[in-house]
ZADRENVEX-467498 format. One record per residue: residue number from 1; residue in one letter; x negated, y, z negated of N, C-alpha, C in turn. Coordinates in pm, whole numbers, plus 32768, in hexadecimal, padded with zeros to 4 digits. Example, Ala and Ser with C-alpha at 12.3 -4.5 7.8 and 13.67 -1.06 7.14 Angstrom:
+-----+------+------+------+------+-------+-------+-------+------+------+------+
|  nr | rest | n_xx | n_yy | n_zz | ca_xx | ca_yy | ca_zz | c_xx | c_yy | c_zz |
+-----+------+------+------+------+-------+-------+-------+------+------+------+
|   1 |    A | 7AD9 | 7DC7 | 7CF4 |  7B32 |  7E3E |  7CF4 | 7AD8 | 7EB6 | 7CF4 |
|   2 |    S | 7AFB | 7F1F | 7D3C |  7AA9 |  7F96 |  7D36 | 7AF6 | 8003 | 7CED |
+-----+------+------+------+------+-------+-------+-------+------+------+------+
//
This chain:
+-----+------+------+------+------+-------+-------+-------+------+------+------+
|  nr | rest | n_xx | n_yy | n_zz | ca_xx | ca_yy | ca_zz | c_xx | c_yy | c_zz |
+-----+------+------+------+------+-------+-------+-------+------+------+------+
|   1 |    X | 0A95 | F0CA | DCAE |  0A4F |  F074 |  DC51 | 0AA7 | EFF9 | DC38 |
|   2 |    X | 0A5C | EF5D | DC22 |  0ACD |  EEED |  DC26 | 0A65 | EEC4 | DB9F |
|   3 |    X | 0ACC | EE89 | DB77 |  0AD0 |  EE50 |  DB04 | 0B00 | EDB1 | DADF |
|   4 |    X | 0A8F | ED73 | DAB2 |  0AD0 |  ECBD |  DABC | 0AF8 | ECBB | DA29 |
|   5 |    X | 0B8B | ECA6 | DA06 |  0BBD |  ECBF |  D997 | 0B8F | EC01 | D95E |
|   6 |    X | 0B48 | EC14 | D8D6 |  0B58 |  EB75 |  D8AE | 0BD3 | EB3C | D85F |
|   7 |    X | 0C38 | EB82 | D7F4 |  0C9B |  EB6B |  D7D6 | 0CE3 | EBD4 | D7AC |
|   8 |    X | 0D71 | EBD3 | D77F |  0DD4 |  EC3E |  D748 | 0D78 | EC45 | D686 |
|   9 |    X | 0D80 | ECBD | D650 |  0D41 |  EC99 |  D5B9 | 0DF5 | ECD5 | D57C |
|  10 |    X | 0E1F | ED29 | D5A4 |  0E9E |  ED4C |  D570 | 0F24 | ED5A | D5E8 |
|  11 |    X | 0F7D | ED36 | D5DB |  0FC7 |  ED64 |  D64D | 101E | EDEA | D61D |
|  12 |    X | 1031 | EDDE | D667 |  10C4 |  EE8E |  D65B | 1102 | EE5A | D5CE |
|  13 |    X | 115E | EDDC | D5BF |  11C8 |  EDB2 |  D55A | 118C | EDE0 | D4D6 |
|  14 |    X | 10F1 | ED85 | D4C8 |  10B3 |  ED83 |  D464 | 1071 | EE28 | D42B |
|  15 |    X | 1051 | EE72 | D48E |  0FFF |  EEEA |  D464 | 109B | EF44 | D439 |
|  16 |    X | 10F2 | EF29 | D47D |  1179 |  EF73 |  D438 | 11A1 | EF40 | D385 |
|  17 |    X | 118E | EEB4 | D384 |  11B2 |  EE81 |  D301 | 1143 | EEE0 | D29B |
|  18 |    X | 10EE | EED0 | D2F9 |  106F |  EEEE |  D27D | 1083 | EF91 | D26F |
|  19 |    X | 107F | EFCF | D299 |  1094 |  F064 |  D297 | 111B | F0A2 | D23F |
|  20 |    X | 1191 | F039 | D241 |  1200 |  F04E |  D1EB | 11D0 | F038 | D122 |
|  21 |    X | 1179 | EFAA | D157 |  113C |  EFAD |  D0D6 | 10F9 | EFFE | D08A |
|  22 |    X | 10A7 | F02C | D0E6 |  102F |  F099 |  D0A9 | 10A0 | F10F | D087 |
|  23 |    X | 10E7 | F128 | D0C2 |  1150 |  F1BB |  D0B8 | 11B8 | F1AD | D037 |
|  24 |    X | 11DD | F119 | D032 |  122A |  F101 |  CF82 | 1190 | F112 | CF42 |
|  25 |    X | 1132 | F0F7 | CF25 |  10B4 |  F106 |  CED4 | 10B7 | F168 | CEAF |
|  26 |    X | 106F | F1D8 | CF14 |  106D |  F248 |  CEE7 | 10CA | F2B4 | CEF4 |
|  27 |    X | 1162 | F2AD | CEF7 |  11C9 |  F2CA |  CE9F | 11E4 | F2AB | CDFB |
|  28 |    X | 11D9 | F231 | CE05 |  11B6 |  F1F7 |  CD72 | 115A | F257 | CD20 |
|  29 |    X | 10EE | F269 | CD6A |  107C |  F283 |  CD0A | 107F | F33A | CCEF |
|  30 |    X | 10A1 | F35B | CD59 |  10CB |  F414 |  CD54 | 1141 | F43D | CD6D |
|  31 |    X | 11A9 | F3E8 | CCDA |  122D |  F431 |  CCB5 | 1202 | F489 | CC73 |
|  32 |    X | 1274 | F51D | CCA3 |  126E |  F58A |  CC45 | 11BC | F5D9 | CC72 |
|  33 |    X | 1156 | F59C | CCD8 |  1124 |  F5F8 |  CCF0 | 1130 | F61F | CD85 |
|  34 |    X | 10C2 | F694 | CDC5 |  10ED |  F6A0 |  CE4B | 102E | F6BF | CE99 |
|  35 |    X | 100F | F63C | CEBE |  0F98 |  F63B |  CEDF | 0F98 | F675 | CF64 |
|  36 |    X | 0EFD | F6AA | CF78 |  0EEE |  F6BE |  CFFF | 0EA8 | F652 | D05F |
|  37 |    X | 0EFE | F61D | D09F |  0EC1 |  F5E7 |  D125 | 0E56 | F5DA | D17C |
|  38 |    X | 0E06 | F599 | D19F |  0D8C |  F5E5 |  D1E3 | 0D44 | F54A | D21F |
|  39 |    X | 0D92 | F56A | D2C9 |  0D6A |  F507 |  D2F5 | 0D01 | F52D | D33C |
|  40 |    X | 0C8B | F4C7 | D33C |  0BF9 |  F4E6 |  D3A2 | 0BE6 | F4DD | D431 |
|  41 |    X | 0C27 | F521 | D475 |  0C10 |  F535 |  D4F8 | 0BA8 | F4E6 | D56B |
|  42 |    X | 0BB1 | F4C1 | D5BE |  0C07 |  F496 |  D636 | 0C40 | F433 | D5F8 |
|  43 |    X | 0C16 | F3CC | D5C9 |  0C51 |  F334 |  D5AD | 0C91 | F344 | D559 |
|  44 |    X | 0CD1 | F38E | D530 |  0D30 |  F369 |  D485 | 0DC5 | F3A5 | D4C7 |
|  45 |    X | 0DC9 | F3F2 | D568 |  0E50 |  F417 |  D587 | 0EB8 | F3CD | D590 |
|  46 |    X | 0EB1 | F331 | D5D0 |  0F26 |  F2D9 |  D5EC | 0F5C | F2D0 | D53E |
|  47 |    X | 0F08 | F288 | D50E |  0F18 |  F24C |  D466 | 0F5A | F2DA | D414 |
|  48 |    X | 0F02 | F333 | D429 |  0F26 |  F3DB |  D3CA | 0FE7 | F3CC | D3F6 |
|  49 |    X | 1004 | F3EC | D490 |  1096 |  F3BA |  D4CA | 10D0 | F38B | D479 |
|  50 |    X | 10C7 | F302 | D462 |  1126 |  F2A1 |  D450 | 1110 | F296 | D3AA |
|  51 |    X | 10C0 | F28A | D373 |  10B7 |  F2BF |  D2E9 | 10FA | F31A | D294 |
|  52 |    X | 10FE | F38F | D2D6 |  113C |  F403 |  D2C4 | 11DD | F3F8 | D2DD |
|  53 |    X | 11F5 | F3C7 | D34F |  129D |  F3C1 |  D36A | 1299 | F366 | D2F5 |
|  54 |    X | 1278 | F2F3 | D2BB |  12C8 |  F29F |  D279 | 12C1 | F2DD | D1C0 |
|  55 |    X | 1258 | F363 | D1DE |  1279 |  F3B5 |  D142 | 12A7 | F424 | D167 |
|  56 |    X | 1310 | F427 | D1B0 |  134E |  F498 |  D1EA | 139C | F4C3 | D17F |
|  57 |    X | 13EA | F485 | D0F1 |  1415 |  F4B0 |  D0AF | 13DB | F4BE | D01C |
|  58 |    X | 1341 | F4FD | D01D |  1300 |  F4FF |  CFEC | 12CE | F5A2 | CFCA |
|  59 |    X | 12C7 | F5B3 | CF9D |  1273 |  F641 |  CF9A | 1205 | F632 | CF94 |
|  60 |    X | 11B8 | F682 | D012 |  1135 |  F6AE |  D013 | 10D8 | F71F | D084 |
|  61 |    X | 1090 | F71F | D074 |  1048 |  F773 |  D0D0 | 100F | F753 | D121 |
|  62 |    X | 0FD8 | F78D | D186 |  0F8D |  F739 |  D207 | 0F06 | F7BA | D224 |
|  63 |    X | 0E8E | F75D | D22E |  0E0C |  F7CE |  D25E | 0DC5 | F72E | D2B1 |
|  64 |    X | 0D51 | F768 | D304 |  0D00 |  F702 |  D31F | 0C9C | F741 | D318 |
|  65 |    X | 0C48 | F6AD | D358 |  0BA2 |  F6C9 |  D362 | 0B7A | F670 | D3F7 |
|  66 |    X | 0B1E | F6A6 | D41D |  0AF1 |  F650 |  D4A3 | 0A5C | F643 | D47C |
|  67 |    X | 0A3A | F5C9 | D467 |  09A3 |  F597 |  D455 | 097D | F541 | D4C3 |
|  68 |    X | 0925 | F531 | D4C2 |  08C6 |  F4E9 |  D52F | 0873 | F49D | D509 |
|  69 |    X | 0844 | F417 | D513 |  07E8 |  F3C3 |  D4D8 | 07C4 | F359 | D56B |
|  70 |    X | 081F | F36E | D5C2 |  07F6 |  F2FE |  D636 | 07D4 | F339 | D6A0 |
|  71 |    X | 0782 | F2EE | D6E1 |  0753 |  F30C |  D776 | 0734 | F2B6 | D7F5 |
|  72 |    X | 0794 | F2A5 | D856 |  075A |  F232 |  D8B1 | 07A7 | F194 | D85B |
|  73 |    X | 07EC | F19E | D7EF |  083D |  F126 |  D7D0 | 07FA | F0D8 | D771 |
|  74 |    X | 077B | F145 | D71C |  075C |  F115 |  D6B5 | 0757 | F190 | D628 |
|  75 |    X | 0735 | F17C | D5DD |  073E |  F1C7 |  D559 | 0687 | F1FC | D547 |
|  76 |    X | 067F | F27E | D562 |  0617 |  F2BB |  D569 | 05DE | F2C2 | D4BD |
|  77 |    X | 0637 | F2D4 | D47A |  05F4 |  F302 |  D3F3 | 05D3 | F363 | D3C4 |
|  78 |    X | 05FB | F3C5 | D43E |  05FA |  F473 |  D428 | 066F | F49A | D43B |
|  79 |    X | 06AC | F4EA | D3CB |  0734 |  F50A |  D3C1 | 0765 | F5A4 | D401 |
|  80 |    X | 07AF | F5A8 | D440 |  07C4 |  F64C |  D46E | 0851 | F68C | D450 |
|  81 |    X | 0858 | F6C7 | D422 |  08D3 |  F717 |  D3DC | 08E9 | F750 | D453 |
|  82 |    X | 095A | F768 | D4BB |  0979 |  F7B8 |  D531 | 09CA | F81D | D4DF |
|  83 |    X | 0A66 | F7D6 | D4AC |  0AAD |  F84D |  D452 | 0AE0 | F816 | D3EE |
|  84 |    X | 0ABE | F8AD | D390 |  0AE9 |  F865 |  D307 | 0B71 | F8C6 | D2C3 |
|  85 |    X | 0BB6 | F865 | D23C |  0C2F |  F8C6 |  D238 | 0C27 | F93B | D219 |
|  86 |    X | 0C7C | F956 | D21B |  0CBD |  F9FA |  D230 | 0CE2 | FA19 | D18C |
|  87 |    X | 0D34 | F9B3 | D177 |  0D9A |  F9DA |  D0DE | 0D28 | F9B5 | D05C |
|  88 |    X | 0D40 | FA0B | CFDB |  0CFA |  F9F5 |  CF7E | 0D22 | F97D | CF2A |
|  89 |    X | 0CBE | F96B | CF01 |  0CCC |  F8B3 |  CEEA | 0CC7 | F88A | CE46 |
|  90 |    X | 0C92 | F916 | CDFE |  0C7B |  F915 |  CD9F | 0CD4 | F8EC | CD2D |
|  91 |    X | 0CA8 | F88B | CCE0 |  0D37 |  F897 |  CC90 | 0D7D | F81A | CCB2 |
|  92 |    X | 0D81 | F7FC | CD0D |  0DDB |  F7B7 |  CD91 | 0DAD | F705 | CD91 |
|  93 |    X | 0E1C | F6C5 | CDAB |  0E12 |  F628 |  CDCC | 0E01 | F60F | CE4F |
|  94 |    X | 0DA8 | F605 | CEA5 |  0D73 |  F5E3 |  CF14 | 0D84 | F557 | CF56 |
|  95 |    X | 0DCD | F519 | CFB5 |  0DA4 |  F49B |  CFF3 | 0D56 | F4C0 | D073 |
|  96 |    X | 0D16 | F464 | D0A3 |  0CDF |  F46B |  D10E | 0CD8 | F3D6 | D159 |
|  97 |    X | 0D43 | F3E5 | D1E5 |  0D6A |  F397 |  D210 | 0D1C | F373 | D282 |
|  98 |    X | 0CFE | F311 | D2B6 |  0CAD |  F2C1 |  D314 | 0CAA | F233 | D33E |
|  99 |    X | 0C97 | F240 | D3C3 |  0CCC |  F1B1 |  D3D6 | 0CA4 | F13C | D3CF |
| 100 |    X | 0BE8 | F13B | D3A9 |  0BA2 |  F0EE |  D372 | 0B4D | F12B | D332 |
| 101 |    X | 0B10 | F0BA | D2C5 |  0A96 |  F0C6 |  D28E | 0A2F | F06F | D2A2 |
| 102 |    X | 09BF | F060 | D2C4 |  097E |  F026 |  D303 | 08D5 | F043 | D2B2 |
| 103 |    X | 087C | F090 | D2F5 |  0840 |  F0AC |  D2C3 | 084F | F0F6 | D20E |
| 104 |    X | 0887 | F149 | D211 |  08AE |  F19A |  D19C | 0881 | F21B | D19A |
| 105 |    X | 0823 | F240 | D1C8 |  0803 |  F2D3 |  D1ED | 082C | F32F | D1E1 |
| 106 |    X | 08B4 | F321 | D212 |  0911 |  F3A1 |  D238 | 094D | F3CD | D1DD |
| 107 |    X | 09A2 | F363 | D198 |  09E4 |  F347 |  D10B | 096F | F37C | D0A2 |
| 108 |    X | 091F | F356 | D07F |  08D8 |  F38C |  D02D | 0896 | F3FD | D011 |
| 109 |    X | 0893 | F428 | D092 |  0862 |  F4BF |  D0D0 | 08CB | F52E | D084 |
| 110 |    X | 094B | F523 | D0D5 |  099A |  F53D |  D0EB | 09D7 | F53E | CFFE |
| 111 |    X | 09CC | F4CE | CFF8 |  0A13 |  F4C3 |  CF66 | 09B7 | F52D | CF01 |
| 112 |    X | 092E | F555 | CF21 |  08BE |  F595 |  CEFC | 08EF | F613 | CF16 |
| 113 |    X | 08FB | F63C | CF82 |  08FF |  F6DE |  CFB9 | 0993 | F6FE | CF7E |
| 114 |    X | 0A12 | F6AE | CF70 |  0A95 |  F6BB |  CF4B | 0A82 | F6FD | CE99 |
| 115 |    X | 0A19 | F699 | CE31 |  0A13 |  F69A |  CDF1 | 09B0 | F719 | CDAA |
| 116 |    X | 0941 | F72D | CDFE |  08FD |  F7A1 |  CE1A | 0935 | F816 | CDF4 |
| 117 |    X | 09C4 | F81C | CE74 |  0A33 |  F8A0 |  CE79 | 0A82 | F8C6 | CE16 |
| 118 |    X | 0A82 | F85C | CD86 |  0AE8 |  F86D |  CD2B | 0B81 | F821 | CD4C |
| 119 |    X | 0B69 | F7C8 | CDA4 |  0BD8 |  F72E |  CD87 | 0C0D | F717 | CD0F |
| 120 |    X | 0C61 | F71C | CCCD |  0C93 |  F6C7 |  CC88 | 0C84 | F627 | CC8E |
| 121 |    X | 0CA7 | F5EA | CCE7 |  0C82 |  F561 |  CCF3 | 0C93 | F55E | CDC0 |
| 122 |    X | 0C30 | F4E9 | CD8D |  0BEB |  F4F8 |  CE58 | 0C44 | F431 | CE58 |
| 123 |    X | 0CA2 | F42B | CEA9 |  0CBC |  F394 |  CEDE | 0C9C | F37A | CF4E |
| 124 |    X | 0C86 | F2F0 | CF5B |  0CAD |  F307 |  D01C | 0CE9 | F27E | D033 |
| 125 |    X | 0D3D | F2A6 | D0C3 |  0D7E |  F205 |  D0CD | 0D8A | F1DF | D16B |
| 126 |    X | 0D44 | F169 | D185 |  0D20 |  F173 |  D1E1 | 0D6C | F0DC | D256 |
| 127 |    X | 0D71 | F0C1 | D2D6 |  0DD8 |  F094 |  D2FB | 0D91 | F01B | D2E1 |
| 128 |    X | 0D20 | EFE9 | D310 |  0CCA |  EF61 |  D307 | 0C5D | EF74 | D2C6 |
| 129 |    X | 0BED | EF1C | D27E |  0B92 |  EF0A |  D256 | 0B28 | EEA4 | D27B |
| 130 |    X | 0A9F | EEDD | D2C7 |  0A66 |  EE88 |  D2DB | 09E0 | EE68 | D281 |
| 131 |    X | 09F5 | EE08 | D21E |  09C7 |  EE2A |  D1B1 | 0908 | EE0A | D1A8 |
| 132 |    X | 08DD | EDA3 | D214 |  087D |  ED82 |  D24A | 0819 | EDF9 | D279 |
| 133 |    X | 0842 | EE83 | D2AE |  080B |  EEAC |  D2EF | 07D2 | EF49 | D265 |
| 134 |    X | 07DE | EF28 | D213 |  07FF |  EF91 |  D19B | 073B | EFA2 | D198 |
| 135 |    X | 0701 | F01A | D193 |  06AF |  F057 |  D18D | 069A | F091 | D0F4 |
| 136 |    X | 06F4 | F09F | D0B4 |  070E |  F0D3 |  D03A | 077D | F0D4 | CFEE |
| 137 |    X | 0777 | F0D4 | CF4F |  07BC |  F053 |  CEEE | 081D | F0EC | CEED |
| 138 |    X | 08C6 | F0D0 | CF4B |  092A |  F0E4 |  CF30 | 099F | F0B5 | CF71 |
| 139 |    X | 0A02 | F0BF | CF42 |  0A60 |  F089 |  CF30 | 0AF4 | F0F7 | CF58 |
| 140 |    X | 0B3C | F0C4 | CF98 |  0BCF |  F12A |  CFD7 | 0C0E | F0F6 | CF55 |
| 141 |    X | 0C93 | F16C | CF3D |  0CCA |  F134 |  CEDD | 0D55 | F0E7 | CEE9 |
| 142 |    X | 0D4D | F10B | CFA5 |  0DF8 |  F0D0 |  CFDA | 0DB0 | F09A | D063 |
| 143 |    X | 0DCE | F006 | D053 |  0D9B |  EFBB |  D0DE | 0DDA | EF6F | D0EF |
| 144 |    X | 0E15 | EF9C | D19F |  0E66 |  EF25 |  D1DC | 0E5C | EEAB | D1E0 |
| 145 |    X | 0DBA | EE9E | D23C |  0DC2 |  EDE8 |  D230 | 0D0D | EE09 | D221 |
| 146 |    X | 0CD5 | ED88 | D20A |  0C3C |  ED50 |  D223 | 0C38 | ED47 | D2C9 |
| 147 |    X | 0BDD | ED60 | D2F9 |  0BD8 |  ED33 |  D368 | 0B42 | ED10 | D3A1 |
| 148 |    X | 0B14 | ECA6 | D3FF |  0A9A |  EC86 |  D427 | 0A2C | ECCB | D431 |
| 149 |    X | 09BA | ECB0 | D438 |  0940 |  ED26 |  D458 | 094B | ECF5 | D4F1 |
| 150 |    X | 0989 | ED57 | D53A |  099A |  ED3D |  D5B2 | 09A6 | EDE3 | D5FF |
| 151 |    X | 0980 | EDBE | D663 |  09B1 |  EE67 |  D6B4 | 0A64 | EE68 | D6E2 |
| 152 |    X | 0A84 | EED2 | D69E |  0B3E |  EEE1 |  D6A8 | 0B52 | EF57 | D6EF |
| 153 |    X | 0BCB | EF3C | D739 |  0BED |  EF94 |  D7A1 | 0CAC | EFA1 | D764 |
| 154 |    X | 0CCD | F005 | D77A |  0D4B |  F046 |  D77A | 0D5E | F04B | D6E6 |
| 155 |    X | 0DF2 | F09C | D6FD |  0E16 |  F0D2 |  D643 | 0DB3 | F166 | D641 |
| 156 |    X | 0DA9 | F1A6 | D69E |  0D29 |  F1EE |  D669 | 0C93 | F1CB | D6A5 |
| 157 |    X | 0C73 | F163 | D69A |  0BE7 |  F137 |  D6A4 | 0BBA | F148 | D713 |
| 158 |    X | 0B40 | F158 | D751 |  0B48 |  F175 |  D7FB | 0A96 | F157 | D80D |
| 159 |    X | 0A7E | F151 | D88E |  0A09 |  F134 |  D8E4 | 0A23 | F1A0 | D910 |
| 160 |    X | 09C7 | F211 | D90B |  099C |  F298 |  D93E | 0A1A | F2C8 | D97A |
| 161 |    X | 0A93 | F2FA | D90A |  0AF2 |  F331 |  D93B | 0B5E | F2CC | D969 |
| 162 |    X | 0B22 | F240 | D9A9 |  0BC7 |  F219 |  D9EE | 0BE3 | F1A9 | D97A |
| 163 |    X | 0C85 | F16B | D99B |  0CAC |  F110 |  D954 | 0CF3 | F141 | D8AE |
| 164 |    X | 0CD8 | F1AC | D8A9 |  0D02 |  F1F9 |  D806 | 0D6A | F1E6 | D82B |
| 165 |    X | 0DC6 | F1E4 | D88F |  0E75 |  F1C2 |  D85F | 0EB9 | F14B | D84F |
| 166 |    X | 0E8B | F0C8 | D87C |  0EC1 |  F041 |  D89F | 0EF4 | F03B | D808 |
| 167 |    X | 0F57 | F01A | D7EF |  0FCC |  EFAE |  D7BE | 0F8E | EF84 | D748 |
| 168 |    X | 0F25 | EF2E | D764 |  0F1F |  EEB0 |  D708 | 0E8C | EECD | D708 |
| 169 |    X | 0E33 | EE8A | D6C1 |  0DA3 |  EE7D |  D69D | 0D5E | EDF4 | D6CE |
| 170 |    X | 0D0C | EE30 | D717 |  0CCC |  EDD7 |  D784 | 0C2E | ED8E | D759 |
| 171 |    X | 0BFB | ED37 | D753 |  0B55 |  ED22 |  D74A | 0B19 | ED23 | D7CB |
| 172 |    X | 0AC4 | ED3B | D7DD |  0ABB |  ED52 |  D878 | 0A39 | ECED | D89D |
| 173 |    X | 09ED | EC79 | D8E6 |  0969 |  EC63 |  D90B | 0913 | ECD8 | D909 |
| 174 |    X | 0886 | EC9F | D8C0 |  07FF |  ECF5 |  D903 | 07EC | ECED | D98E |
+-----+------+------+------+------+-------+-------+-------+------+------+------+
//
């Protein structure tokens, strides 16, 4: 599969700055507690990575979830839970990490069913925001950068599987 890239939206330097930021944030914000983790599967692995190493001296827990909302390189609008966590949540400070928000779906789904389970508090923080493409009125509570209503490739992001590892964040031509 080829791909006519139209410009860089983040490079490597910048998605590193931004990820250190988000990681003093929410250190800041959960001294003295020990949240559980819960990044959304496939796309939230690079970001969940590098997120995580930079709260490496942090206390917390780690569970995920793998949802599904795309198909063919667009956002279906039907959400599919593949796996969900394991650890009890109840009680518990929850983030849920991802590498965009875009539509909102997932996040809201997801902040619903967390809250459902007996959450204590549901966050999520997510690497980019594409705030144009929002289907429904919410909001991440840790966001790297704004970024275009554009189709993005790498960091996570992918065209049916490929491109989820590149470096930097790509816009790609229709």
């Amino acid at each position: 599969m080829t791909i006519k890239m139209n410009h860089v939206v983040l490079t490597e330097s910048e998605i590193k700055s931004l990820v250190k930021r988000l990681a003093d944030e929410i250190r800041r914000d959960y001294v003295n507690r020990q949240p559980i983790m819960v990044p959304i599967m496939k796309g939230a692995i690079v970001f969940t990575a590098d997120l995580l190493r930079e709260l490496s001296d942090m206390k917390f827990d780690f569970d995920y979830v793998d949802v599904s909302s795309y198909a063919h390189g667009a956002s279906t609008g039907d959400l599919q839970v593949e796996v969900n966590v394991k650890k009890d949540i109840t009680g518990r400070d929850v983030i849920l990490i991802d590498e965009i928000i875009d539509t909102g779906l997932t996040l809201d789904f997801l902040q619903a069913e967390f809250k459902k389970y007996g959450a204590k508090t549901v966050a999520s923080v997510v690497a980019v925001d594409k705030k144009a493409g929002r289907k429904v009125d919410i909001e991440a509570n840790y966001v790297g950068a704004i970024v275009p209503n554009e189709y993005l490739l790498g960091y996570g992001m992918d065209l049916d599987g490929n491109y989820r590892f590149l470096p930097q964040i790509i816009a790609i031509k229709n």
